[in-house]
CHARMM-style PDB file with segment names, atoms N, HN, CA, C and O in Angstrom:
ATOM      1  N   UNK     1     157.120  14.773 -57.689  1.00  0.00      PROA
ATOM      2  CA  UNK     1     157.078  15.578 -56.497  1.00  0.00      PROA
ATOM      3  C   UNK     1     158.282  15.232 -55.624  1.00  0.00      PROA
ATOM      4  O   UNK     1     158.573  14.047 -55.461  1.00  0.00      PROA
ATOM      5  N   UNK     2     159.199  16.480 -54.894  1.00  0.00      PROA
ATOM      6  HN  UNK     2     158.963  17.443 -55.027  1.00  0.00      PROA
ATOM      7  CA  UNK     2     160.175  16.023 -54.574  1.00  0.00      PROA
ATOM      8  C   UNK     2     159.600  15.893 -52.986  1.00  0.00      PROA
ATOM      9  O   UNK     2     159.158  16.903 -52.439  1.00  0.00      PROA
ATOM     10  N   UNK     3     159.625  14.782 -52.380  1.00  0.00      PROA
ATOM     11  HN  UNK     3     159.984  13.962 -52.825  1.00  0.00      PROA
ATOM     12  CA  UNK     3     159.976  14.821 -50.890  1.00  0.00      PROA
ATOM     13  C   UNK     3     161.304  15.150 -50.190  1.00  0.00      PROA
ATOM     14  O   UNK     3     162.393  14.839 -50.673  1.00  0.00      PROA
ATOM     15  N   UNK     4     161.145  15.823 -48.978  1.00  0.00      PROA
ATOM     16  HN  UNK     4     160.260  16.075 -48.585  1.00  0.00      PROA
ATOM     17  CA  UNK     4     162.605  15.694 -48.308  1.00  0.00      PROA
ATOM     18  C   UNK     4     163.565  16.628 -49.261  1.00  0.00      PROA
ATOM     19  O   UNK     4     164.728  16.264 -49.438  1.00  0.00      PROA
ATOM     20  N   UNK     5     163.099  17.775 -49.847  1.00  0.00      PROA
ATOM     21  HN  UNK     5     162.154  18.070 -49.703  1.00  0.00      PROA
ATOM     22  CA  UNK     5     164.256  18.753 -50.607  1.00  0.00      PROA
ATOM     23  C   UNK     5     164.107  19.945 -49.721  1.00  0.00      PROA
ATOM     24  O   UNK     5     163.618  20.050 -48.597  1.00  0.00      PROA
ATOM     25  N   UNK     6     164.659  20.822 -50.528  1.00  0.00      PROA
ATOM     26  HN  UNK     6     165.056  20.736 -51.442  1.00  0.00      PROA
ATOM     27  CA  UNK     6     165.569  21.769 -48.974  1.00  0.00      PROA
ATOM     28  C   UNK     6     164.326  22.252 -48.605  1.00  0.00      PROA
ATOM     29  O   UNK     6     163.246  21.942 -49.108  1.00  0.00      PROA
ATOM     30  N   UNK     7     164.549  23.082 -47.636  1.00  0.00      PROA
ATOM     31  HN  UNK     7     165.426  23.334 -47.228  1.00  0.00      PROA
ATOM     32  CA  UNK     7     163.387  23.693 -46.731  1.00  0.00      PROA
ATOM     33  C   UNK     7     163.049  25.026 -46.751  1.00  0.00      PROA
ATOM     34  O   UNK     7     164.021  25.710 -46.430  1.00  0.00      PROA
ATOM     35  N   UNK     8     161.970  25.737 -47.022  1.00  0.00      PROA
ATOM     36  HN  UNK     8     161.181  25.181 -47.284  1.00  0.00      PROA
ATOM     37  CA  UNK     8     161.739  27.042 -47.148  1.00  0.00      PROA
ATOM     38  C   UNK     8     160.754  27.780 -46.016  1.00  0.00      PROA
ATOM     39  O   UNK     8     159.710  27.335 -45.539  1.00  0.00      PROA
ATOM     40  N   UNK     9     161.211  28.651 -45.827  1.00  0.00      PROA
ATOM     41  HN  UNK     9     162.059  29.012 -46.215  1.00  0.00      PROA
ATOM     42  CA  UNK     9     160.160  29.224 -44.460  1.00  0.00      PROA
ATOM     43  C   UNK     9     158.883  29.642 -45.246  1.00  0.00      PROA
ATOM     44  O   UNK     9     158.814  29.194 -46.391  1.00  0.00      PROA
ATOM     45  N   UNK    10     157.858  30.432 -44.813  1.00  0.00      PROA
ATOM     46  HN  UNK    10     157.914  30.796 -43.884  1.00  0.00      PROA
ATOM     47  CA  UNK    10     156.741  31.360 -44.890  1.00  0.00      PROA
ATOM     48  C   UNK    10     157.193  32.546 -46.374  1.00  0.00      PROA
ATOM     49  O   UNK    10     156.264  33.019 -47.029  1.00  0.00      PROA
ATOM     50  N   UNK    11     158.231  32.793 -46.629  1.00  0.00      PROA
ATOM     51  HN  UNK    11     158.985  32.408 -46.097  1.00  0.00      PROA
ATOM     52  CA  UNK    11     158.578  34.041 -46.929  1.00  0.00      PROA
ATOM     53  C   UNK    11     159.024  33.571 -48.287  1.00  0.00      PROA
ATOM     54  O   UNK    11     159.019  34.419 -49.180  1.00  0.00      PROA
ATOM     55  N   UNK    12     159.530  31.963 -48.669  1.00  0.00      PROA
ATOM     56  HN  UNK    12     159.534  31.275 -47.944  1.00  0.00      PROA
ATOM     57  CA  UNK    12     160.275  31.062 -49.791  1.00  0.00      PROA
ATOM     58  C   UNK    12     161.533  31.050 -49.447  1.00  0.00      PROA
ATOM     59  O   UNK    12     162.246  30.424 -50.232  1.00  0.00      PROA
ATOM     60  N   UNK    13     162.224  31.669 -48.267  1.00  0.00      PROA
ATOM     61  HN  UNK    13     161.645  32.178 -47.630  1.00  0.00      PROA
ATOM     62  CA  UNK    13     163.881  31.605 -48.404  1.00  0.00      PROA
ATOM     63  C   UNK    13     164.086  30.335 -47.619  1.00  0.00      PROA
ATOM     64  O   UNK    13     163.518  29.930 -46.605  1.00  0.00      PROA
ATOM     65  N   UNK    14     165.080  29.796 -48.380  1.00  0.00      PROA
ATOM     66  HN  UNK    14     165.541  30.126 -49.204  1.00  0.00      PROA
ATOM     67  CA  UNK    14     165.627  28.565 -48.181  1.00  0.00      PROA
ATOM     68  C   UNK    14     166.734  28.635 -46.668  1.00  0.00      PROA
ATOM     69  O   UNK    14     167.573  29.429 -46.242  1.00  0.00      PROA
ATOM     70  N   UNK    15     166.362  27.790 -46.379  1.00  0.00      PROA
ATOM     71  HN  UNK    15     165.681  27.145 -46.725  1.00  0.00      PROA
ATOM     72  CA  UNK    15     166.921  27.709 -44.582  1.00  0.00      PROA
ATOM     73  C   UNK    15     168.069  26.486 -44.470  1.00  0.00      PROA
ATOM     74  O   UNK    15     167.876  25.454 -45.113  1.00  0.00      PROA
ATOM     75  N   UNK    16     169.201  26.623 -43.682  1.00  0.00      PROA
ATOM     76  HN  UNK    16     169.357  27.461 -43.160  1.00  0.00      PROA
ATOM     77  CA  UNK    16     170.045  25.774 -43.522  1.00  0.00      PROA
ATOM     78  C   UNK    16     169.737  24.895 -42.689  1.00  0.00      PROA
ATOM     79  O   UNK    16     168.880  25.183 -41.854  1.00  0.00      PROA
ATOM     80  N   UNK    17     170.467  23.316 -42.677  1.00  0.00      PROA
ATOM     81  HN  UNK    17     171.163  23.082 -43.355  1.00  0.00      PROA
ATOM     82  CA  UNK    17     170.010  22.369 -41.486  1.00  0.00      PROA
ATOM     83  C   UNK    17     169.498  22.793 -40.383  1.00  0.00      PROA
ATOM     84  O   UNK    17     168.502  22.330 -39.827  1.00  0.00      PROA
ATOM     85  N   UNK    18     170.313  23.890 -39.949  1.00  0.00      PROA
ATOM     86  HN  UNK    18     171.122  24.266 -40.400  1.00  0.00      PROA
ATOM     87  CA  UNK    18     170.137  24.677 -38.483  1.00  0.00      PROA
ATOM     88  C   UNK    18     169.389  25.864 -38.412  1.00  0.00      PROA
ATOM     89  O   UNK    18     169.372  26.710 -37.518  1.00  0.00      PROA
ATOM     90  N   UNK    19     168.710  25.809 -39.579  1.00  0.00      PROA
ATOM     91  HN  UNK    19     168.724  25.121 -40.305  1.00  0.00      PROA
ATOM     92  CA  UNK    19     167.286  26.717 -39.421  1.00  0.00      PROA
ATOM     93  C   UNK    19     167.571  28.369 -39.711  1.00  0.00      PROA
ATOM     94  O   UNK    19     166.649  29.166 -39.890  1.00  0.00      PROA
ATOM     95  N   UNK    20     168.867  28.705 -39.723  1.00  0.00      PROA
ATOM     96  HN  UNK    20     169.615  28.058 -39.578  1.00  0.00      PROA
ATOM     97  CA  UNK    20     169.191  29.543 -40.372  1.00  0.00      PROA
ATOM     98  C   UNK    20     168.420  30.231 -41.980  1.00  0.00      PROA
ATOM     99  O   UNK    20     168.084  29.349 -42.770  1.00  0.00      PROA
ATOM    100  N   UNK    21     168.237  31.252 -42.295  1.00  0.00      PROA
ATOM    101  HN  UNK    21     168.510  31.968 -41.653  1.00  0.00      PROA
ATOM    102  CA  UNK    21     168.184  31.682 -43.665  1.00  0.00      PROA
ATOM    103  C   UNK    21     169.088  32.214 -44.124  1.00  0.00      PROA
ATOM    104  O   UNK    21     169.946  32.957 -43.647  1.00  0.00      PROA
ATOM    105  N   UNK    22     168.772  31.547 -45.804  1.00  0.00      PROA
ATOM    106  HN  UNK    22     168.075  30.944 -46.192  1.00  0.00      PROA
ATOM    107  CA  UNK    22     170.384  31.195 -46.587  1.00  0.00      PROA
ATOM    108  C   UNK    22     170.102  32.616 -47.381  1.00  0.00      PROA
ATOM    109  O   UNK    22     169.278  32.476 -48.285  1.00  0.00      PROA
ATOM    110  N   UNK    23     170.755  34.305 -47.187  1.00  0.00      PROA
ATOM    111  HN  UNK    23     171.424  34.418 -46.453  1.00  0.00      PROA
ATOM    112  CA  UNK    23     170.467  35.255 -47.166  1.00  0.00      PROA
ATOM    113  C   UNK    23     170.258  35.202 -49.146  1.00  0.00      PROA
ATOM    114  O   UNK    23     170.944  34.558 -49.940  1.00  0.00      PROA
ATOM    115  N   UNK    24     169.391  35.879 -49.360  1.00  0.00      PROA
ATOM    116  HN  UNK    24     168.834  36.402 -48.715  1.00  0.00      PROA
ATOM    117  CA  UNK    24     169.234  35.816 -51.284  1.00  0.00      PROA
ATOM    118  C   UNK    24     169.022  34.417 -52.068  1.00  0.00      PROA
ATOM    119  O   UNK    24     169.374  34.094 -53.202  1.00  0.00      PROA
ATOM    120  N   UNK    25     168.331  33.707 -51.078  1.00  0.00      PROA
ATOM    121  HN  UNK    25     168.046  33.970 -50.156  1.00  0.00      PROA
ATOM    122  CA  UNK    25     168.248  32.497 -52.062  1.00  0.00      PROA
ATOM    123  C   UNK    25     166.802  32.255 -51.590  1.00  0.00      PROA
ATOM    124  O   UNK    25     166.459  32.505 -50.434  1.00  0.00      PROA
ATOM    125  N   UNK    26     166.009  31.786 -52.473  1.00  0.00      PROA
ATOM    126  HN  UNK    26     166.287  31.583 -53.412  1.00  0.00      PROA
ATOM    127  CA  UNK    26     164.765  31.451 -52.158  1.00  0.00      PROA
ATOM    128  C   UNK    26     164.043  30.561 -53.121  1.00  0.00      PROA
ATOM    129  O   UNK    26     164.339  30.878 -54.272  1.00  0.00      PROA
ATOM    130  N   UNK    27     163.097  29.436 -53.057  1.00  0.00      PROA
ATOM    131  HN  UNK    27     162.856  29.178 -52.122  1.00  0.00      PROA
ATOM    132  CA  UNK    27     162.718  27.952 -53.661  1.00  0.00      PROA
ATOM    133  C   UNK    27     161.458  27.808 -53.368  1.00  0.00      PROA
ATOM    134  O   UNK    27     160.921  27.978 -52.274  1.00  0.00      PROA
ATOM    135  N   UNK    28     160.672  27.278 -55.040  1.00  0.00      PROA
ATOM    136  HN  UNK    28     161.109  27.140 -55.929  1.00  0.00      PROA
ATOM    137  CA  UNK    28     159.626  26.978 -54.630  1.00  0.00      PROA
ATOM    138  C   UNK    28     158.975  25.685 -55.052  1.00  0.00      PROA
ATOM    139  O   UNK    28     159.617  25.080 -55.910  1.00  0.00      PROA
ATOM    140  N   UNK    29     158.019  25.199 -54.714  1.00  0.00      PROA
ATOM    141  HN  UNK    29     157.498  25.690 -54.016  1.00  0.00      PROA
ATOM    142  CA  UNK    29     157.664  23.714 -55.890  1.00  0.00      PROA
ATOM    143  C   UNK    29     158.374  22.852 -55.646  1.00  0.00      PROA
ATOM    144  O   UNK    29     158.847  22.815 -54.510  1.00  0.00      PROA
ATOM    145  N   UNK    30     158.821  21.547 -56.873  1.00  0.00      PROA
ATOM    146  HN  UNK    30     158.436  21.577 -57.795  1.00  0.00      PROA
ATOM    147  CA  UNK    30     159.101  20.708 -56.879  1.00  0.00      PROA
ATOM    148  C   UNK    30     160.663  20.348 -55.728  1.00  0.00      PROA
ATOM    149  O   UNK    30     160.880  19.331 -55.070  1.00  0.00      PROA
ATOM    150  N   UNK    31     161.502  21.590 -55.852  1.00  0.00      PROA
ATOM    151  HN  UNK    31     161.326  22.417 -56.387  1.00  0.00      PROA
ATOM    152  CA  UNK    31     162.715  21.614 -55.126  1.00  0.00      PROA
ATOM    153  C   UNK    31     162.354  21.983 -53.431  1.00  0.00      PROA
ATOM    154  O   UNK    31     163.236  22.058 -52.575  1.00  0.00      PROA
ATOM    155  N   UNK    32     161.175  22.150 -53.214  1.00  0.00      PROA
ATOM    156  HN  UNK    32     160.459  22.090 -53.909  1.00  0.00      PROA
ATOM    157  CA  UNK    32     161.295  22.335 -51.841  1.00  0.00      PROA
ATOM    158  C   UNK    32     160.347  20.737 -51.163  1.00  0.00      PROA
ATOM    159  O   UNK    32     159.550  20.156 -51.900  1.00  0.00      PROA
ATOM    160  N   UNK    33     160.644  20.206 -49.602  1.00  0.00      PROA
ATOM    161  HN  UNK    33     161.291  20.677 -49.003  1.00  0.00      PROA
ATOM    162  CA  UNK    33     160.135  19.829 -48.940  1.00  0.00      PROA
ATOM    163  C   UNK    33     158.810  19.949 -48.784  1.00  0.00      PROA
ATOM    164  O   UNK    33     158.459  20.271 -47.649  1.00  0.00      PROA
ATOM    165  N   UNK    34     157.599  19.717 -49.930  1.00  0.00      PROA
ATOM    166  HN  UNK    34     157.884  19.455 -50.852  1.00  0.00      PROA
ATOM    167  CA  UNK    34     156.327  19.685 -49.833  1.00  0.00      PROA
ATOM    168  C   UNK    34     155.367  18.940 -49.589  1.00  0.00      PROA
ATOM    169  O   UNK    34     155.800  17.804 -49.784  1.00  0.00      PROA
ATOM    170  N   UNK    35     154.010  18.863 -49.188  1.00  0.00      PROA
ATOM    171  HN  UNK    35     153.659  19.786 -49.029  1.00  0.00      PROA
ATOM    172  CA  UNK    35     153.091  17.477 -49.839  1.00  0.00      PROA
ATOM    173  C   UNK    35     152.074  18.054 -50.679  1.00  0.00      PROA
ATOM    174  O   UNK    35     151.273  17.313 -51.249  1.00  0.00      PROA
ATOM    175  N   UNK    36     152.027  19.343 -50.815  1.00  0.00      PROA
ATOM    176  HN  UNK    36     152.678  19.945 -50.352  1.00  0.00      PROA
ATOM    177  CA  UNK    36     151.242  19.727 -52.066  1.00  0.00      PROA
ATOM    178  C   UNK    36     152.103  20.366 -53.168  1.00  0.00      PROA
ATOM    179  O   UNK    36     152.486  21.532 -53.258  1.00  0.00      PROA
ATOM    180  N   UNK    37     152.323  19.279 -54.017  1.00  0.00      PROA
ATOM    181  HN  UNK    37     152.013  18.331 -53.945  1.00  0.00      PROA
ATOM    182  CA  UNK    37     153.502  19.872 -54.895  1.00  0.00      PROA
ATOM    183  C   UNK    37     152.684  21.262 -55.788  1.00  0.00      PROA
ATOM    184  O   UNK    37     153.270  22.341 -55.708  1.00  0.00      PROA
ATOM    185  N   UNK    38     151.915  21.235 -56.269  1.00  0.00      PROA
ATOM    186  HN  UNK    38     151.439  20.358 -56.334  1.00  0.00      PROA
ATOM    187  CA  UNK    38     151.066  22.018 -57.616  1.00  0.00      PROA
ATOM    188  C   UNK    38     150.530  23.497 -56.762  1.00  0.00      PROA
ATOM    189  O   UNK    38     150.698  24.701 -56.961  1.00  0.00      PROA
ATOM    190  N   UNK    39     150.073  22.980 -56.108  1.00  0.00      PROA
ATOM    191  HN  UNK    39     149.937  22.002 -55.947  1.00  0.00      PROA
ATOM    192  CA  UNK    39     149.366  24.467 -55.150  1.00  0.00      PROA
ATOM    193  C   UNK    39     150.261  25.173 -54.438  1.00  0.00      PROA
ATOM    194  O   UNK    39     150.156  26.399 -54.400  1.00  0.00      PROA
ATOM    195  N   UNK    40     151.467  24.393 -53.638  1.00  0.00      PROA
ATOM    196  HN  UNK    40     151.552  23.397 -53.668  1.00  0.00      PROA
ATOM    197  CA  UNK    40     152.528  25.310 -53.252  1.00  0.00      PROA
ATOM    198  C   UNK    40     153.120  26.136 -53.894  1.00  0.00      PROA
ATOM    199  O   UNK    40     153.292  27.315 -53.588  1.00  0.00      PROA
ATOM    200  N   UNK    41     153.832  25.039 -55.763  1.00  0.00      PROA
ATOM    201  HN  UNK    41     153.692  24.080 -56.011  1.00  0.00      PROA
ATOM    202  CA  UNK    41     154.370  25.892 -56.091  1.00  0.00      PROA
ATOM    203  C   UNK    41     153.521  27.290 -56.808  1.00  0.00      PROA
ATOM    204  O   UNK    41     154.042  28.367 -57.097  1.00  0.00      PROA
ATOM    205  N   UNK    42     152.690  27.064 -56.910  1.00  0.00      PROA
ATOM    206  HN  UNK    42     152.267  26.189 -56.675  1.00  0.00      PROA
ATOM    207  CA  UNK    42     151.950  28.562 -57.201  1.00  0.00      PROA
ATOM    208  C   UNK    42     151.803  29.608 -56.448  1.00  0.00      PROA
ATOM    209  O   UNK    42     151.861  30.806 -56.729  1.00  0.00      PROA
ATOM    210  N   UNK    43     151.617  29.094 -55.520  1.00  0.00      PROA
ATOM    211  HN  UNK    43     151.570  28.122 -55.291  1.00  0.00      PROA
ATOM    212  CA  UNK    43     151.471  29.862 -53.907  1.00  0.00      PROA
ATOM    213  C   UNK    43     152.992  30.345 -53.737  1.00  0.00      PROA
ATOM    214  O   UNK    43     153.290  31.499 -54.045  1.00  0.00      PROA
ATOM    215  N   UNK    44     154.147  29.262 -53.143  1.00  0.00      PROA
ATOM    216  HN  UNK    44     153.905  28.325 -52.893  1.00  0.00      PROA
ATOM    217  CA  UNK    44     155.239  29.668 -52.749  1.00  0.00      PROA
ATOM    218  C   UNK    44     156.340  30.327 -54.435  1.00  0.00      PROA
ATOM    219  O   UNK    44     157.343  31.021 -54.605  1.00  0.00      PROA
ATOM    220  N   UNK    45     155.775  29.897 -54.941  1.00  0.00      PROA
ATOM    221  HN  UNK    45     154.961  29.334 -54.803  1.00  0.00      PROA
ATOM    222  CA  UNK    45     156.423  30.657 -56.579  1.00  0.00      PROA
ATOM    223  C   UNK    45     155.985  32.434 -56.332  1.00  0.00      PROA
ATOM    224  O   UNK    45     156.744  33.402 -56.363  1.00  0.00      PROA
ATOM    225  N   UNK    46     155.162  32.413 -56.199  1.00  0.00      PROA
ATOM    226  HN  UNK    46     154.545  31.626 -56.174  1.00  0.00      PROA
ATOM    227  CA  UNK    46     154.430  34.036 -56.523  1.00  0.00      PROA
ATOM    228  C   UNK    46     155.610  34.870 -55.074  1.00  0.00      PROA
ATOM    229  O   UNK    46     156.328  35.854 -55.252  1.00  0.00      PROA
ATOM    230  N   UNK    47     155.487  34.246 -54.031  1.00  0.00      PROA
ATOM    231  HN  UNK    47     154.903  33.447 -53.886  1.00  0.00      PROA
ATOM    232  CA  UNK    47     156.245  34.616 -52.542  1.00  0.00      PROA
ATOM    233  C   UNK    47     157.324  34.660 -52.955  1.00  0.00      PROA
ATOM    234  O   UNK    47     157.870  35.759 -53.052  1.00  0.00      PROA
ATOM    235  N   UNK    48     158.054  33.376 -53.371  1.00  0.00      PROA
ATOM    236  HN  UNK    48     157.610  32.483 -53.292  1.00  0.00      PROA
ATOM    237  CA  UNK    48     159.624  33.544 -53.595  1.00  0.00      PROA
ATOM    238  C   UNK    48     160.134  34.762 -54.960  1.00  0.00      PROA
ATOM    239  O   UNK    48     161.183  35.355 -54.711  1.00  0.00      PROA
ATOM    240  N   UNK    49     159.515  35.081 -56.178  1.00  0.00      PROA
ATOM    241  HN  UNK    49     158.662  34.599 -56.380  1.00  0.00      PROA
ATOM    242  CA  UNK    49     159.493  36.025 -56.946  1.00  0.00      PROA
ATOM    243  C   UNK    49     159.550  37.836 -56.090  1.00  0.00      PROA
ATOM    244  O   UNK    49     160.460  38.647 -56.262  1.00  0.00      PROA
ATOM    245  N   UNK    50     158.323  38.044 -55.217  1.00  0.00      PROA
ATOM    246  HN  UNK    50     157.584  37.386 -55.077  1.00  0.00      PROA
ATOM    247  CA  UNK    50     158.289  38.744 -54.535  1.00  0.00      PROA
ATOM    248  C   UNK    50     159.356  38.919 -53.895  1.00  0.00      PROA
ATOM    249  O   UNK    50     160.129  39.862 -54.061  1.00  0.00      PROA
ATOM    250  N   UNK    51     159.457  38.153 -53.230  1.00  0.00      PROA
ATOM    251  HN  UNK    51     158.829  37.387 -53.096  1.00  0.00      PROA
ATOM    252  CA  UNK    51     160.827  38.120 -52.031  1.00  0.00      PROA
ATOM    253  C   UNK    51     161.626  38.186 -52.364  1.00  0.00      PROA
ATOM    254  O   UNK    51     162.415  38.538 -51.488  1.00  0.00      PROA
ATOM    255  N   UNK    52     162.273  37.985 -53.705  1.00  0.00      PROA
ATOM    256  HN  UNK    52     161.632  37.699 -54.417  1.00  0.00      PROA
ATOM    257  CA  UNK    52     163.751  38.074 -54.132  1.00  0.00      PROA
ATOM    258  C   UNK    52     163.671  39.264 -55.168  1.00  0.00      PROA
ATOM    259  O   UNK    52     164.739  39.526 -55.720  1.00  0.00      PROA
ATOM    260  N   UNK    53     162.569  40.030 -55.521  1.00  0.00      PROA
ATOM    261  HN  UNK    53     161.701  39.817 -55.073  1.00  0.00      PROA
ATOM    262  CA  UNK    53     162.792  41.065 -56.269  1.00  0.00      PROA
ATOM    263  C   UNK    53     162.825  42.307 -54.592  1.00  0.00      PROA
ATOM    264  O   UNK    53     163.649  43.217 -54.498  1.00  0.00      PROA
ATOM    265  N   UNK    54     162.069  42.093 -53.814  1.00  0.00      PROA
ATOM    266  HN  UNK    54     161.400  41.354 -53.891  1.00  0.00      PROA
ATOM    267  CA  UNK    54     162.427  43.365 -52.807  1.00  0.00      PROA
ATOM    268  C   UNK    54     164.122  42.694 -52.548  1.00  0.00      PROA
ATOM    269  O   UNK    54     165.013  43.506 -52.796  1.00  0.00      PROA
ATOM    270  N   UNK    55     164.572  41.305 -52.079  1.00  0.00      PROA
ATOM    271  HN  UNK    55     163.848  40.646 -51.877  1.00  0.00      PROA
ATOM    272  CA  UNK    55     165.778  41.256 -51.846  1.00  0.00      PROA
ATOM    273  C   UNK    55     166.629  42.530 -52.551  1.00  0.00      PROA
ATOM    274  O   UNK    55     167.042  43.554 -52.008  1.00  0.00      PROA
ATOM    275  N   UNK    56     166.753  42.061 -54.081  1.00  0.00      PROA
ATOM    276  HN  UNK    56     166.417  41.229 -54.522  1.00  0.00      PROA
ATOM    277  CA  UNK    56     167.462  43.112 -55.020  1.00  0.00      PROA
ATOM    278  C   UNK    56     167.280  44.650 -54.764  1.00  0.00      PROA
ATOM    279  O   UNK    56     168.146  45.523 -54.710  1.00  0.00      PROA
ATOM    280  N   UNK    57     166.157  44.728 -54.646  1.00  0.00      PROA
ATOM    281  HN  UNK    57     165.453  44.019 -54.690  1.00  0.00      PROA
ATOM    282  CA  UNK    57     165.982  46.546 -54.731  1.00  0.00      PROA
ATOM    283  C   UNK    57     166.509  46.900 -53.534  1.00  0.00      PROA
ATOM    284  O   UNK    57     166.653  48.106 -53.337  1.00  0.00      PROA
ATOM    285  N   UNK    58     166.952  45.854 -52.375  1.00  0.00      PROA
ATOM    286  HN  UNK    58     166.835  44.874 -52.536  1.00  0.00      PROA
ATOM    287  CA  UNK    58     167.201  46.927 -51.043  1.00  0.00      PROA
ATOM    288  C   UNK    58     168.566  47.661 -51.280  1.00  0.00      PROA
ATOM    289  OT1 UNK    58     168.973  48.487 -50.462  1.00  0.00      PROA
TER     290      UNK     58
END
């Protein structure tokens, strides 16, 4: 389980130090800042898939 890896909002997109979102990139599971590694990534896996297939189609 990774502690302390990058940071993802509500939505899975990965956010810069300064809280920014890093536009088309999005992380879930082991690579993000979690404490439930297994349930997030199922949870934030299914979100970040979502989220980056509407990304593409816009």
């Amino acid at each position: 389980m990774t502690r302390g890896g990058c940071i993802a909002n509500e939505k899975a997109q990965v956010l810069t130090n300064s809280g920014e979102v890093v536009e088309g990139l999005y992380a879930a599971g082991e690579v993000t800042a979690t404490s439930q590694a297994y349930s997030a990534a199922v949870i934030f896996g299914r979100i970040s898939g979502e989220e980056a297939a509407n990304y593409v189609l816009k």
